[in-house]
C-alpha positions, -999 to 999 in steps of 0.1 A, spaced: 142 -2 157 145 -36 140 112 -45 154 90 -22 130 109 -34 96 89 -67 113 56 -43 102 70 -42 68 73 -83 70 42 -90 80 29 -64 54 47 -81 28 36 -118 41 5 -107 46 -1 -90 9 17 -116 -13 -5 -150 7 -40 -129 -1 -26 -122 -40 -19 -160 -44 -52 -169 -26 -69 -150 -54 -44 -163 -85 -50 -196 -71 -88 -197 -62 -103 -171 -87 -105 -167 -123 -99 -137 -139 -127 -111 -134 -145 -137 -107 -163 -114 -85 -171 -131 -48 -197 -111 -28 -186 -101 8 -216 -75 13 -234 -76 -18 -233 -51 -36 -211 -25 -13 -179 -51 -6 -167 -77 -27 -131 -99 -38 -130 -94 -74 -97 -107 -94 -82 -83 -114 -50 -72 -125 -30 -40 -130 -4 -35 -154 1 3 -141 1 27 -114 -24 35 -88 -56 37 -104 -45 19 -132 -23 50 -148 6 45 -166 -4 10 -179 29 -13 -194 51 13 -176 68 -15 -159 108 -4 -163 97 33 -150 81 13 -120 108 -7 -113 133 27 -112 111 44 -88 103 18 -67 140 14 -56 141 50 -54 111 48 -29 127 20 -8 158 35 -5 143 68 4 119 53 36 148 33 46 171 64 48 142 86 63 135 55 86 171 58 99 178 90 96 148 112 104 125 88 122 146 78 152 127 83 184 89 84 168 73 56 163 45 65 149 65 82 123 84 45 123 52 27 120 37 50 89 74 44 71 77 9 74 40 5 61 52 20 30 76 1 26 60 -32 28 34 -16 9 59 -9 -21 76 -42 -17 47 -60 -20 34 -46 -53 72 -47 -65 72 -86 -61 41 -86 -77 60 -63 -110 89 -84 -111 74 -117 -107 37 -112 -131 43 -79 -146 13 -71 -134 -2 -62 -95 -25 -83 -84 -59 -64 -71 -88 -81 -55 -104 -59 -28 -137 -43 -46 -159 -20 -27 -190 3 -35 -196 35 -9 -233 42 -15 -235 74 0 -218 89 -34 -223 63 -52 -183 56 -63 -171 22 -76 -141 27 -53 -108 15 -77 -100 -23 -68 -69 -28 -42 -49 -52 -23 -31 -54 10 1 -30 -5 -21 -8 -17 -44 -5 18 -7 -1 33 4 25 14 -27 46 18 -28 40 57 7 48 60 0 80 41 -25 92 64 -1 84 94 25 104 83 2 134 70 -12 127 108 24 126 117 30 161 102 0 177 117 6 168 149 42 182 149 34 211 133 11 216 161 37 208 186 60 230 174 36 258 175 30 255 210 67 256 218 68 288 198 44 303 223 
């Protein structure tokens, strides 16, 4: 079990090294091309929520957050004994959420660098970090997660 809150490490490592790369090596607003014009690093920072809502928000952050940790640690131990994947998706979110709560406590702001373009719809894609691409993968896991034992459980029922 203690093995996947090593996830969660390597998310949190992983997210707070790339957000000082970028404080360190970029000016504000810098924009590096990656694949011009569909993928780039630009540095920016976000005072709110995904997306940018809730800007200055930071003591409503700062409640929730802990409320979110505490509730994927509980589920973690509780309901995700025995499922890895499950495991996997939780402890994702949490180093996801940890790494964007350092970022809170520490700058009052979240550090975002990762700008991409999709050309097929033409969408300026909302710039992200490492957290953030955490949290969203660990999402779709769990939604996965769902799915597929929604499925099972059907079959059983037959």
């Amino acid at each position: 079990m203690w093995k996947f809150y090593g996830l969660a490490a390597v998310v949190i490592a992983l997210d707070q090294w790339t957000k000082w790369l970028v404080v360190k090596n970029m000016e504000y607003g810098e924009r590096i091309s990656i694949l011009d014009p569909y993928i780039g690093l630009l540095s920016h920072r976000n005072r709110g929520a995904a997306w940018g809502m809730l800007q200055g928000q930071i003591g409503l952050f700062t409640v929730v957050t802990i409320v979110v940790i505490i509730g994927i640690i509980y589920y973690f131990h509780k309901e995700a004994k025995g499922k890895p994947m499950f495991q996997s998706a939780l402890m994702l979110l949490l180093g996801g959420a940890i790494g964007n709560f350092i970022d809170r406590l520490w700058r009052n702001e979240v550090v975002d660098f990762v700008d991409v373009l999709i050309p097929i719809i033409n969408y300026d894609f909302p710039i992200f970090n490492v957290a953030d691409a955490a949290l969203s993968i660990g999402v779709v896991i769990i939604i996965l997660f769902i799915l597929k034992e929604e499925r099972a459980e059907k079959k059983k029922v037959k």
